[in-house]
N, C-alpha and C positions, 0 to 999 in steps of 0.2 A: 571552516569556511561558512557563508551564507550564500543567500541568494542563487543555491544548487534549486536546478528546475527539472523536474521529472514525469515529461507529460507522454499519455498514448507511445509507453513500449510493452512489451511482452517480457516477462520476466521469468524464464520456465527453470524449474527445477533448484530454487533458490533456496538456503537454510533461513533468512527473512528475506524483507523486501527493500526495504531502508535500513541504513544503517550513519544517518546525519548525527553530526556532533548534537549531543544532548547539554545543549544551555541555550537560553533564551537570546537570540537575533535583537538586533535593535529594529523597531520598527520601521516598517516597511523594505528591510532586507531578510524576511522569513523565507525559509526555504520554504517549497511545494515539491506535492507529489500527486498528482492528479491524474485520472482516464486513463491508467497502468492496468495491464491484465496481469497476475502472477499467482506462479504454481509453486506454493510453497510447500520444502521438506517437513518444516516442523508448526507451530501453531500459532506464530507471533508473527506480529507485521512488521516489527523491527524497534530498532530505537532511534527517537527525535523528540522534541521539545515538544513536552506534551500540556504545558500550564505559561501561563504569565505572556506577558507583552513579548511579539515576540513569535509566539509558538507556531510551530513546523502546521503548514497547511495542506490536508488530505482531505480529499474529496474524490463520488466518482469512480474510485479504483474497484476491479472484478477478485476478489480474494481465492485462491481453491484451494484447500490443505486433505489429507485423505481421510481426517474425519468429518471435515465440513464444515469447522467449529476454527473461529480466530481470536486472539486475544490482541490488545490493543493497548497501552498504557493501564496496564496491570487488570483490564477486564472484557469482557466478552464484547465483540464487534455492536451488540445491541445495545446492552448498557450505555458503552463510549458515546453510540451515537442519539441516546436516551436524552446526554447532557450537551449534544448537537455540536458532534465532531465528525467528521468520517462520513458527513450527509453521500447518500447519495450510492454509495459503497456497497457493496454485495459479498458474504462468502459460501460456494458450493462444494462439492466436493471433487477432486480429482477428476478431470476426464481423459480419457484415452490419448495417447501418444498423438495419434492422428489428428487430432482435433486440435490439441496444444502445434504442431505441425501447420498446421490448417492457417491458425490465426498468424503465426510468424509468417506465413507465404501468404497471406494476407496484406501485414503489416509491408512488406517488402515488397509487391508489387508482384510478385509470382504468379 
Protein backbone atom coordinates (compact mmCIF):
# COMPACT_ATOMS: atom_id res chain seq x y z
CA UNK A 1 0.00 0.00 0.00
CA UNK A 2 1.03 3.72 0.27
CA UNK A 3 -0.17 6.82 1.44
CA UNK A 4 -0.75 4.70 5.08
CA UNK A 5 -0.89 7.80 7.71
CA UNK A 6 0.14 7.10 11.25
CA UNK A 7 -0.21 10.25 13.30
CA UNK A 8 -0.59 10.96 17.60
CA UNK A 9 -1.46 7.18 18.63
CA UNK A 10 0.02 5.16 21.44
CA UNK A 11 1.38 2.14 20.52
CA UNK A 12 2.11 0.05 23.93
CA UNK A 13 3.82 -2.99 24.09
CA UNK A 14 4.73 -3.60 20.45
CA UNK A 15 7.60 -6.04 18.94
CA UNK A 16 8.25 -2.71 16.39
CA UNK A 17 6.45 0.10 15.51
CA UNK A 18 6.06 0.09 11.80
CA UNK A 19 5.89 -2.47 9.86
CA UNK A 20 5.24 -0.53 5.88
CA UNK A 21 5.95 -2.32 2.71
CA UNK A 22 9.78 -1.77 2.28
CA UNK A 23 9.96 -0.24 -1.44
CA UNK A 24 10.15 3.27 -2.48
CA UNK A 25 6.29 5.06 -2.99
CA UNK A 26 6.09 7.29 -5.95
CA UNK A 27 6.31 10.61 -4.88
CA UNK A 28 4.07 12.30 -3.10
CA UNK A 29 2.29 9.02 -1.98
CA UNK A 30 4.95 8.25 0.84
CA UNK A 31 3.65 6.84 3.87
CA UNK A 32 4.11 8.72 7.38
CA UNK A 33 4.42 7.96 10.74
CA UNK A 34 4.60 11.01 12.75
CA UNK A 35 3.68 12.33 16.83
CA UNK A 36 3.23 8.40 17.75
CA UNK A 37 4.25 7.51 21.34
CA UNK A 38 5.42 3.64 21.44
CA UNK A 39 6.52 1.17 23.91
CA UNK A 40 8.51 -1.17 22.14
CA UNK A 41 9.52 -5.03 23.12
CA UNK A 42 12.50 -5.19 21.22
CA UNK A 43 15.01 -2.28 19.82
CA UNK A 44 13.90 -1.33 16.24
CA UNK A 45 11.35 0.96 15.08
CA UNK A 46 10.44 -1.23 12.31
CA UNK A 47 10.61 -1.65 8.68
CA UNK A 48 9.78 1.09 5.87
CA UNK A 49 11.52 2.65 3.02
CA UNK A 50 14.37 4.13 4.39
CA UNK A 51 16.41 5.71 1.08
CA UNK A 52 15.38 7.04 -2.48
CA UNK A 53 12.29 9.10 -3.87
CA UNK A 54 9.82 8.00 -2.15
CA UNK A 55 10.93 7.14 1.39
CA UNK A 56 8.59 6.43 4.36
CA UNK A 57 8.26 9.85 6.45
CA UNK A 58 9.00 9.93 10.44
CA UNK A 59 9.25 12.47 12.41
CA UNK A 60 8.23 13.55 16.11
CA UNK A 61 7.60 10.05 17.30
CA UNK A 62 8.42 9.42 21.51
CA UNK A 63 10.49 5.89 21.14
CA UNK A 64 10.69 3.69 24.77
CA UNK A 65 12.35 0.24 24.50
CA UNK A 66 13.89 -1.08 28.20
CA UNK A 67 17.29 -0.39 27.30
CA UNK A 68 16.66 3.02 25.98
CA UNK A 69 18.72 2.52 23.08
CA UNK A 70 16.62 2.21 19.27
CA UNK A 71 17.81 1.27 16.14
CA UNK A 72 16.51 2.65 12.92
CA UNK A 73 17.42 1.58 9.28
CA UNK A 74 20.29 -0.50 10.27
CA UNK A 75 21.72 2.35 13.09
CA UNK A 76 21.27 4.00 16.33
CA UNK A 77 18.08 6.71 16.54
CA UNK A 78 21.20 9.37 16.55
CA UNK A 79 23.27 8.49 13.79
CA UNK A 80 19.81 8.12 11.37
CA UNK A 81 19.03 11.43 12.59
CA UNK A 82 22.75 12.68 12.23
CA UNK A 83 21.98 12.34 8.24
CA UNK A 84 18.30 14.29 9.20
CA UNK A 85 15.74 11.55 9.39
CA UNK A 86 13.70 10.91 12.29
CA UNK A 87 13.98 14.91 13.19
CA UNK A 88 12.48 15.59 16.13
CA UNK A 89 12.02 11.88 17.57
CA UNK A 90 13.07 10.94 21.09
CA UNK A 91 14.06 7.31 22.64
CA UNK A 92 13.81 6.62 26.74
CA UNK A 93 13.45 3.90 28.52
CA UNK A 94 10.36 1.94 29.70
CA UNK A 95 8.07 3.73 31.98
CA UNK A 96 5.70 2.14 34.44
CA UNK A 97 2.49 0.59 33.32
CA UNK A 98 0.61 3.58 34.80
CA UNK A 99 1.99 6.16 32.95
CA UNK A 100 1.86 4.02 29.40
CA UNK A 101 -2.09 3.80 31.04
CA UNK A 102 -2.02 7.44 31.64
CA UNK A 103 -1.25 8.53 28.02
CA UNK A 104 -3.96 6.04 26.38
CA UNK A 105 -6.68 7.75 28.83
CA UNK A 106 -5.21 10.56 27.62
CA UNK A 107 -5.29 10.01 24.21
CA UNK A 108 -8.97 8.86 24.53
CA UNK A 109 -10.48 11.28 26.40
CA UNK A 110 -10.70 9.61 29.83
Amino acid sequence: GHDNHHYKNVYAYVGQGIGFYDAPMLAGHEDHFTNNTLVITGTSVGGFTCDGTGKTVIGSNKYFTKTGDIEECKMSLADWQAKGNDLGSTVAKTPPDATIIGWAKDLLGF
